[in-house]
N, C-alpha and C positions, 0 to 999 in steps of 0.2 A: 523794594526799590526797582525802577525798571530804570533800561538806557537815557542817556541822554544823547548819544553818540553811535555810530555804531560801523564798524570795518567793513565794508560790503563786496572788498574784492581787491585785488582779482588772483586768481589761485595761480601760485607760483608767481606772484609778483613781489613780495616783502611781508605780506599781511604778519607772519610769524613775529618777524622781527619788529615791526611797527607797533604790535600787539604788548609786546615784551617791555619794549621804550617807554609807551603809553603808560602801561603800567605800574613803572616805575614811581610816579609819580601819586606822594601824598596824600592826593584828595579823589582820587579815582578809584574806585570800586570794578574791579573786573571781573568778570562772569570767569565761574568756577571752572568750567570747559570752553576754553577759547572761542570751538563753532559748535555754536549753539545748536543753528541750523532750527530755529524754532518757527520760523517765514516759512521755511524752504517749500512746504508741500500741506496739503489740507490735512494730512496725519500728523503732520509734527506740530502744526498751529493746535490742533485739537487734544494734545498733551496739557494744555490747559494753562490760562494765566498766571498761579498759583506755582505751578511746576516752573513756570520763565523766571518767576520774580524769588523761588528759592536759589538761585543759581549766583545770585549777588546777593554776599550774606556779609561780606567785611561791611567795617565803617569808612565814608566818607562822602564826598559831595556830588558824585558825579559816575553813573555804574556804562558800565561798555562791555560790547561784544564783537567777537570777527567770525565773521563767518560766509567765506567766495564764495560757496553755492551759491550765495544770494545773485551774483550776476552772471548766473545762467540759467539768464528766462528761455534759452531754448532747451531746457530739460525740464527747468523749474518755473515753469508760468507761474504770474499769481501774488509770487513775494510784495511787491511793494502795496499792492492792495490791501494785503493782510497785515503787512507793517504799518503804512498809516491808520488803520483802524486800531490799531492800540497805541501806537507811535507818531501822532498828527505832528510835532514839532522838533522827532528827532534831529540832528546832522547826521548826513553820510560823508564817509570818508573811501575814497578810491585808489588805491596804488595801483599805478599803469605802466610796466614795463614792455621795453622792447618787446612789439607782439610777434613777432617770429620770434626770437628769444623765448618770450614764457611757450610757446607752441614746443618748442623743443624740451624745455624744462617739464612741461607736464606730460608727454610722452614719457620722459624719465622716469618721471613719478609712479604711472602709471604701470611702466614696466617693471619699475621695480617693486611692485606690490603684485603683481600675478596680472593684473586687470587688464593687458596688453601684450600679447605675443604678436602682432606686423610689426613689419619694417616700419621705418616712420614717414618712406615714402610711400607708401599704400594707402596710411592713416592720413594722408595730409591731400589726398585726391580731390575727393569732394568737399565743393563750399560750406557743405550743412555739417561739416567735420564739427565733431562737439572740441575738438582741440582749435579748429577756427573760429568758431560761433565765438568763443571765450575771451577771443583776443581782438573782438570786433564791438571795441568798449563802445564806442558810442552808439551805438546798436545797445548795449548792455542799461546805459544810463538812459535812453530814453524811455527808459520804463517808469523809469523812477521820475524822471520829470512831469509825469503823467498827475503825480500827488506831491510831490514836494519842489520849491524853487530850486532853483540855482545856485542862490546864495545860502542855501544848506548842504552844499556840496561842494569839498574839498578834494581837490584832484590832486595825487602827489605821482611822481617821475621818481620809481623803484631806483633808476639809476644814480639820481643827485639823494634820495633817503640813503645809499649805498656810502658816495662819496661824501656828502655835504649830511653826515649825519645831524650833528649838532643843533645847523638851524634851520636842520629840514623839519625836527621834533621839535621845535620852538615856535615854527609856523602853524604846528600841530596846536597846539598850548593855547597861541592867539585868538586860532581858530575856534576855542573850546572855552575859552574866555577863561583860560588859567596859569596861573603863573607859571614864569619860568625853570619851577625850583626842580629837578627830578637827581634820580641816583646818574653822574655822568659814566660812571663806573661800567654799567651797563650797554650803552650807548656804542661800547669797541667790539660787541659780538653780533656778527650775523646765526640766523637760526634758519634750520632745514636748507642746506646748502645741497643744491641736487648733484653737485659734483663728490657728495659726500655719498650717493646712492649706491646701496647693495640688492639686489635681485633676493627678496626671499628664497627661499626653497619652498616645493611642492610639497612638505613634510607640515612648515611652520602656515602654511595658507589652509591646507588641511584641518590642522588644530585649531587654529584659529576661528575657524567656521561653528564651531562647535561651542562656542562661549561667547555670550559678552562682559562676561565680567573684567574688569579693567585691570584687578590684580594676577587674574590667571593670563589672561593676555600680554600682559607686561613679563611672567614668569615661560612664558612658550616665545618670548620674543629672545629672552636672553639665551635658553636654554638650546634653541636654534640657531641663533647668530652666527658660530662657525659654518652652516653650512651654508652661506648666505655666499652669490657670487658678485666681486665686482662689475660696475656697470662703466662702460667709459660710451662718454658721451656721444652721440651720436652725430657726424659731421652733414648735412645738407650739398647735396651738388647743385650746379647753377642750376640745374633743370629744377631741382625741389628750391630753391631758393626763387625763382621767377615764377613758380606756381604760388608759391603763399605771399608773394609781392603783389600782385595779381589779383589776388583773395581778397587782401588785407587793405596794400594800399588807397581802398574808397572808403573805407570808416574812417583810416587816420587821417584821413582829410578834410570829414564831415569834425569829426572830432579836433583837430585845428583852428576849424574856423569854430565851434561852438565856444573852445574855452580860450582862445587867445593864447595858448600854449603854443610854441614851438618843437620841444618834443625833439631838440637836435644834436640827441646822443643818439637816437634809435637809428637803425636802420633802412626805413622808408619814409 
């Protein structure tokens, strides 16, 4: 079984949570590792068709995957080219949060996994910031419009998936041409909350590097945890907040007028 669907983004936008809801549901088949990352790069495509299509092994109608590197063609050229060539009639689906918000959130992220010791105003300077590029969606989707319409793409507002769960994941459903029926049960939990973020230690990153097995990784994750520090969030001053307004605000604009969206919980 391969996609019929597929999460393409954007990292630190909801993808986690949307993933989880999606899933929820009866007749969807979701890939065994949420990001796949099987587009991402001439290496990972060449892991083999065989290897993609083991990764959805439940029963049901309909198989999906999330996976945000896809929309950062300025790391990861390529993806949609290599998607269409096995995927000519997938849908994409995009979650687009406040992009100075996910700018911040994925700094978090990043720091809190080793990948990141600057300030966050150091990292947020230059335009070609890969935390900027990220958040400069329509830049990100004109990739993808290169091989797929429009109308195969689903644009959701992280903020109202946030508040307006319900029948933000029912617009999901429509879009997917399937029923309303899922676990609502599920639907009252957010996943990877970066306000939840603790700073590895240089102990458990260490270890880490040393395996990929997922069960030893999981057992150096626990066994480290205490010495993990909290992270508290990092606040922007008007200077860092007029630089990435600056940045930012010419995508969210092109991106306005593309989707008809207004976009008027965000910031810019």
């Amino acid at each position: 079984m391969l996609p019929g669907f597929i999460i393409i983004g954007a990292m630190k936008g909801g993808t986690s949570s949307l993933y989880r809801y999606i899933a929820s549901h009866p007749e969807v088949v979701p890939s065994s590792t949420k990001e796949t990352d099987f587009f991402k790069t001439v290496d990972d495509f060449n892991k083999g068709l065989d290897w993609y299509k083991s990764l959805f092994r439940k029963n049901g109608e309909l198989a999906f995957e999330a996976s945000p590197n896809y929309t950062k063609r300025h790391l990861f050229p390529g993806v949609p080219a290599r998607m269409h060539s096995i995927l000519p009639e997938t849908k994409l689906i995009y979650v687009l949060r406040d992009p100075i918000d996910r700018v911040v959130s994925h700094y978090v992220h990043n720091y809190a996994h080793g990948r990141e010791s600057r300030l966050l105003s150091e990292v947020i300077r230059s335009p070609d910031s890969n935390y900027i590029q990220t958040s400069n969606y329509y830049f990100q989707i004109q990739g993808f419009l290169e091989y797929y319409s429009d109308k195969k793409l689903l644009l959701i507002e992280s903020e109202r998936l946030r508040k307006d769960t319900v029948n933000v994941v029912n617009d999901v459903f429509k879009f997917l041409n399937l029923s309303p029926e899922h676990d609502t049960s599920i639907l009252e939990k957010n996943f990877h909350l970066s306000s939840e973020k603790k700073r590895k230690s240089s102990l458990e990153r260490a270890l880490e590097t040393r395996t990929t097995n997922q069960y030893l990784r999981s057992g150096i994750r626990l066994i480290t945890a205490p010495l993990r520090k909290s992270i508290e969030r990092p606040k922007l001053s008007s200077v860092d907040s007029t630089i990435l307004a600056e940045a930012l605000a010419p995508d969210v604009e092109k991106l306005r007028r593309f989707s008809g969206l207004e976009f008027s919980s965000w910031s810019l």
